[in-house]
MDTraj code that builds the backbone (N, CA, C; nanometers):
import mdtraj as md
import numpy as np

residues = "UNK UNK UNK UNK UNK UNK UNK UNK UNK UNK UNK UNK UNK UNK UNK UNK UNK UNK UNK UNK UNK UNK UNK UNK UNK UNK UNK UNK UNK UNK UNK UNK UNK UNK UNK UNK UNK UNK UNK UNK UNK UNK UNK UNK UNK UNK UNK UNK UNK UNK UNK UNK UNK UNK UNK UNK UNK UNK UNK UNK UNK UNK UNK UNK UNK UNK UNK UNK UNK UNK UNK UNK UNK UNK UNK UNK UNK UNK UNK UNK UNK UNK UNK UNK UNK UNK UNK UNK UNK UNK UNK UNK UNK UNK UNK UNK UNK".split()
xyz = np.array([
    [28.1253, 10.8179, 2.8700],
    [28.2176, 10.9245, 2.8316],
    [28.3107, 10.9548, 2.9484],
    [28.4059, 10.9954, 2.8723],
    [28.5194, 11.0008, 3.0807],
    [28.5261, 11.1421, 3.0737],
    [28.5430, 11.1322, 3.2026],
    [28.5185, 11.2728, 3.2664],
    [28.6707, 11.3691, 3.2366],
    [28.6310, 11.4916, 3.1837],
    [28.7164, 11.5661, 3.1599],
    [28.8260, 11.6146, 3.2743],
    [28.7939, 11.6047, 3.3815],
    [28.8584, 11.6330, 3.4635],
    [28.8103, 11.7438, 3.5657],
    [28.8747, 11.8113, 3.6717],
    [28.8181, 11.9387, 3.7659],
    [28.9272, 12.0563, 3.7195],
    [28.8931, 12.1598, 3.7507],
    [28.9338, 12.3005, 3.7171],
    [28.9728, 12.3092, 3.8462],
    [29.0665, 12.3267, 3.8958],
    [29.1588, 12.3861, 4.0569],
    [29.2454, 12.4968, 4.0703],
    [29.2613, 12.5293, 4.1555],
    [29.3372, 12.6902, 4.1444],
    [29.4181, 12.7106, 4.2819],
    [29.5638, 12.6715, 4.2260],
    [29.6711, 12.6429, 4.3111],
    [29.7654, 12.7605, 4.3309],
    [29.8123, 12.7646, 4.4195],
    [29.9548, 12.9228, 4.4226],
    [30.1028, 12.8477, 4.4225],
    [30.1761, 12.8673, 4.3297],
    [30.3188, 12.7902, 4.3008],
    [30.4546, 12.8998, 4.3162],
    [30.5690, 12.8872, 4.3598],
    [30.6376, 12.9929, 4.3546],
    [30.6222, 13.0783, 4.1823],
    [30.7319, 13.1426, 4.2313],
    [30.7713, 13.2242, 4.0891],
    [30.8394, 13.1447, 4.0064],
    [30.9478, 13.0888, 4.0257],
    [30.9926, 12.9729, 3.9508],
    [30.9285, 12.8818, 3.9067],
    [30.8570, 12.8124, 3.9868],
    [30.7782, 12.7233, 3.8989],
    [30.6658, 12.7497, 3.7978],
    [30.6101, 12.8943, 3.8362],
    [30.5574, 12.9503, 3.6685],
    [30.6236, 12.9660, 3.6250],
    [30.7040, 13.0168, 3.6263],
    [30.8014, 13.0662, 3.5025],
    [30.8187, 12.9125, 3.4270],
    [30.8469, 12.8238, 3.4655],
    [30.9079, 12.7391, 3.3922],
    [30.7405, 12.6578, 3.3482],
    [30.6197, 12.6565, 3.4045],
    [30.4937, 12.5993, 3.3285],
    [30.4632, 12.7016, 3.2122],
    [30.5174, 12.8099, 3.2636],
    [30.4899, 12.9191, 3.0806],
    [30.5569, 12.8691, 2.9696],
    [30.6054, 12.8119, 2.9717],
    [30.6993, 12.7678, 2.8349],
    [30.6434, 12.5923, 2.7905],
    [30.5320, 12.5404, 2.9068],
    [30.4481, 12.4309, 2.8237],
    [30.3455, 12.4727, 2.7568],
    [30.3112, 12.3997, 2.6542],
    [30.1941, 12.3884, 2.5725],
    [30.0809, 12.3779, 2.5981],
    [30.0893, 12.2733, 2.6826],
    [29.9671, 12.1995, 2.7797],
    [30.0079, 12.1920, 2.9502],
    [29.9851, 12.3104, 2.9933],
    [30.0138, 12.2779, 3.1381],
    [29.9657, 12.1893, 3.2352],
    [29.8257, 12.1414, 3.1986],
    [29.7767, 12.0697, 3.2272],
    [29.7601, 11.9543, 3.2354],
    [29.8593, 11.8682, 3.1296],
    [29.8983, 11.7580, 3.1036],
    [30.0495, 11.7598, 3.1737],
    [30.1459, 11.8315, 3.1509],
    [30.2662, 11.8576, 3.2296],
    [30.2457, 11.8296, 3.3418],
    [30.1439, 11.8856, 3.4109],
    [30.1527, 11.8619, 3.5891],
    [30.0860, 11.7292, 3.5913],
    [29.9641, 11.6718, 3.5596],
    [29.9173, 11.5542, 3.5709],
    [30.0575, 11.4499, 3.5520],
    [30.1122, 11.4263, 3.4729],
    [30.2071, 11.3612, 3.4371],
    [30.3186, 11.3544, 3.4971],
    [30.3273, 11.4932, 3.5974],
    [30.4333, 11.4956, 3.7187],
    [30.3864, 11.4186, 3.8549],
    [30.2574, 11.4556, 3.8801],
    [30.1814, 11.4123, 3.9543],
    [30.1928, 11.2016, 3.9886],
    [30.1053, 11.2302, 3.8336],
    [30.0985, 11.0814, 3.8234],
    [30.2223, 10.9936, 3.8642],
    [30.3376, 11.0400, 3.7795],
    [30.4864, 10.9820, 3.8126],
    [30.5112, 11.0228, 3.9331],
    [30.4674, 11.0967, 4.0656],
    [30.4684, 11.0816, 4.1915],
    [30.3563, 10.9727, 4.2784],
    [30.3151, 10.9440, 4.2296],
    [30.1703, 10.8806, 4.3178],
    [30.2096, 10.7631, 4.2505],
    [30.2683, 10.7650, 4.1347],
    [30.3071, 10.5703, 4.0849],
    [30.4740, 10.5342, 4.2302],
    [30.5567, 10.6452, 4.1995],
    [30.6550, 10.6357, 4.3100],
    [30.6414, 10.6101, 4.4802],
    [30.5039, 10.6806, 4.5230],
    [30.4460, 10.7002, 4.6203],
    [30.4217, 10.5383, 4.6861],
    [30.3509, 10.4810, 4.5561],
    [30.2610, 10.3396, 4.4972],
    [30.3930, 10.2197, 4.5498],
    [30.5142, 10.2406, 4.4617],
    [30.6180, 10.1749, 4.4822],
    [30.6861, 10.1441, 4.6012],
    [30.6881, 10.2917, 4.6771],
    [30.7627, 10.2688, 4.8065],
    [30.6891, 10.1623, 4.9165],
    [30.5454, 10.2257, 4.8789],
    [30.4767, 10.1654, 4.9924],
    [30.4930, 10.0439, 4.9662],
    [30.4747, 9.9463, 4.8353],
    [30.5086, 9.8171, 4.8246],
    [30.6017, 9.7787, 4.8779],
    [30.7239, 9.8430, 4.8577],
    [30.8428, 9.8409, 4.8968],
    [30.8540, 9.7861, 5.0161],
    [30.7917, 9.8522, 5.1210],
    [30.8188, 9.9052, 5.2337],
    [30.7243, 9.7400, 5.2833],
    [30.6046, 9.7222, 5.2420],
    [30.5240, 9.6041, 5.2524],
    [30.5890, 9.5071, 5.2769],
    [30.6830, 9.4765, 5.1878],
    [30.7482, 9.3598, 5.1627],
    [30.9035, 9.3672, 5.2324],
    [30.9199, 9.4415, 5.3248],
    [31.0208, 9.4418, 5.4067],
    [31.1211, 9.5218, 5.3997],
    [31.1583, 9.5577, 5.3014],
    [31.2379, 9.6728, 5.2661],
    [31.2748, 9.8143, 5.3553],
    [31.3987, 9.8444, 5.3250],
    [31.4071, 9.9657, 5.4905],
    [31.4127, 10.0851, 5.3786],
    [31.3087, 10.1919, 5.3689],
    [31.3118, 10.3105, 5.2803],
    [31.3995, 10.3707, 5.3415],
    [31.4433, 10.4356, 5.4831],
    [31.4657, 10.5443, 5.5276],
    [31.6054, 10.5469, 5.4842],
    [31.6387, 10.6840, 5.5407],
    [31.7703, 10.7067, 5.4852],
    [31.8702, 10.6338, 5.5398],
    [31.8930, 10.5360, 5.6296],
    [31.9975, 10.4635, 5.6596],
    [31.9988, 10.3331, 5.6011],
    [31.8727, 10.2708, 5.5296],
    [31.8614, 10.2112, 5.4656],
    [31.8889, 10.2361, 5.3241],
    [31.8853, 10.3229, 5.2849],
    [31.9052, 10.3896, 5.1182],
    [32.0449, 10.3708, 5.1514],
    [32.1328, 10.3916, 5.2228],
    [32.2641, 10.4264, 5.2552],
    [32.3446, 10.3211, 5.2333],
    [32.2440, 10.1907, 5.2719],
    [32.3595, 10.0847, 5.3307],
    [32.2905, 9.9975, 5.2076],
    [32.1959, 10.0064, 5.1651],
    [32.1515, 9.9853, 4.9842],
    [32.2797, 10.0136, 4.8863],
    [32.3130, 10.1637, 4.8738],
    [32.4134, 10.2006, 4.8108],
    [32.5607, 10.1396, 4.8380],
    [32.5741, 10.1533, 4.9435],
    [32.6999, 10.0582, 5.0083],
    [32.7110, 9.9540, 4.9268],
    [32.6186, 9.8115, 4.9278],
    [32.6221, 9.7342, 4.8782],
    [32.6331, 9.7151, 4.7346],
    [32.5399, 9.8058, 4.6682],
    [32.5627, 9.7910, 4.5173],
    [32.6592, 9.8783, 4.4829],
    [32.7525, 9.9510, 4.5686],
    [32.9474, 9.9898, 4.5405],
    [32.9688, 9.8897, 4.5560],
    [32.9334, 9.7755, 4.6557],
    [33.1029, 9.6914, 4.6747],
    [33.0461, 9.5875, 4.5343],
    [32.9377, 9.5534, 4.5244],
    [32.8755, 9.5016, 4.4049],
    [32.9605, 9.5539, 4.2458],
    [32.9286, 9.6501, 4.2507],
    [33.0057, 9.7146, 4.1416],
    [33.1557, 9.6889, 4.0941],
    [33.2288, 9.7356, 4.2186],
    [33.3550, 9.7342, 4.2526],
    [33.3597, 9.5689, 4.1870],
    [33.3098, 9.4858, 4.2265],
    [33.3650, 9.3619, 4.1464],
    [33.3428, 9.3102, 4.0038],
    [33.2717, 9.4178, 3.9794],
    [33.2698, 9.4155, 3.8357],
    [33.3997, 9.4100, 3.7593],
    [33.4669, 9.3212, 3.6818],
    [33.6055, 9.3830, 3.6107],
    [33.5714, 9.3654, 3.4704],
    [33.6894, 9.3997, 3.3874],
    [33.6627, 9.3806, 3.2633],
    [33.6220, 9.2710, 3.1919],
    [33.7161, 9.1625, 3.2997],
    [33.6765, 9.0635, 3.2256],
    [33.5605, 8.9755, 3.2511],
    [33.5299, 9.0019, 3.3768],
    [33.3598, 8.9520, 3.3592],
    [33.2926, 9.0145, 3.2682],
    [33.3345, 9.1540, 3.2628],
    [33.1679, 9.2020, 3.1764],
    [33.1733, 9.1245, 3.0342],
    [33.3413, 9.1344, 2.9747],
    [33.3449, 9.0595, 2.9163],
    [33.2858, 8.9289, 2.8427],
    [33.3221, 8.8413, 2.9528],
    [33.2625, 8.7080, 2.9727],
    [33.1088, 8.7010, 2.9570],
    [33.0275, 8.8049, 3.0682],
    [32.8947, 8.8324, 3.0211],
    [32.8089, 8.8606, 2.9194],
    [32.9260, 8.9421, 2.8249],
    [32.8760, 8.9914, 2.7449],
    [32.8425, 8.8279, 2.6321],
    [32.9702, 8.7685, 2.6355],
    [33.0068, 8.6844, 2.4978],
    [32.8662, 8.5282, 2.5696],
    [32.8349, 8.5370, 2.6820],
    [32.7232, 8.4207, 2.7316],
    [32.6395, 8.4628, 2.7054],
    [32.6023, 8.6047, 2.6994],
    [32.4414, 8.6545, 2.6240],
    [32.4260, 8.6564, 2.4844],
    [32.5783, 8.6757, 2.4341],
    [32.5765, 8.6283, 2.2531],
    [32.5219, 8.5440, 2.2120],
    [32.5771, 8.4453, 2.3078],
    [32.5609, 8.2733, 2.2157],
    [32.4271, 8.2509, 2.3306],
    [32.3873, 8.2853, 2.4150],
    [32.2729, 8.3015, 2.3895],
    [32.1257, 8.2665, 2.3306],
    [32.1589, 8.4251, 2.2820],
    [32.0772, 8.4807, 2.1967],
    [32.1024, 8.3816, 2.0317],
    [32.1967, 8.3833, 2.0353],
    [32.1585, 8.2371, 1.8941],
    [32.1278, 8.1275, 1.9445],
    [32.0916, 8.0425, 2.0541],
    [32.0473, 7.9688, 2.1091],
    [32.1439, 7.8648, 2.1347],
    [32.3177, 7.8906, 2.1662],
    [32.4039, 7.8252, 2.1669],
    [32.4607, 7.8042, 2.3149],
    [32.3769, 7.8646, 2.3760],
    [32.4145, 7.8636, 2.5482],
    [32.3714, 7.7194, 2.5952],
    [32.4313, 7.6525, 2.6736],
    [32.3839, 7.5657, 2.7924],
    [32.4059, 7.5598, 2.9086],
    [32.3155, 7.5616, 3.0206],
    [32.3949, 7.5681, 3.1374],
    [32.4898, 7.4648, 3.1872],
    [32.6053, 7.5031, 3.2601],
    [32.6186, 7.3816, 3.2992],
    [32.5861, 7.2785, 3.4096],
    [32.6383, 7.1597, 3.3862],
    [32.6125, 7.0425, 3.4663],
    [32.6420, 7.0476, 3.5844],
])
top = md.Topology()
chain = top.add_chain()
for i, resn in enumerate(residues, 1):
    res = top.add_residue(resn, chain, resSeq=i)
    for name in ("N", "CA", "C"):
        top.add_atom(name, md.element.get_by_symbol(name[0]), res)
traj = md.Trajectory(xyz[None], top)
């Protein structure tokens, strides 16, 4: 049988009751906030494992790149992209030679 869980007794501002009074299940609300922090938590550290620069000058120069990335996006590639995933998807694509 799985365990129901522990009973804990935390102090949160005023704001943040206010806004758990208006769930149903507060208890599932915070687990579920929780959880989606400790899976994020989970991620970075991989992240970070595998070489990756978390800190903020790294987030920075991350973003940098996927602007100038962007920036070359034009119409008519997406275009183009779009009409190679068409044919595709009916199995009319080949790569080329």
């Amino acid at each position: 049988m799985a365990s129901m869980g522990r009973k804990i007794t935390i102090s949160i501002p005023d704001d943040v009751a206010e806004r758990l009074e208006s769930e149903r299940n507060v208890s599932a609300y915070v687990t579920d906030a929780i959880q989606k922090r400790m899976d994020a938590e989970r991620t970075r550290h991989v992240l970070t494992q595998l070489g990756f620069d978390l800190s903020e000058e790294g987030m920075e120069e991350a973003r940098q790149k996927l602007d100038e990335a962007r920036a070359k996006i034009t119409p008519e590639l997406t275009l183009r992209v779009t009409q190679l995933l068409a044919e595709a998807s009916r199995g009319r694509w080949r790569p080329r030679a």
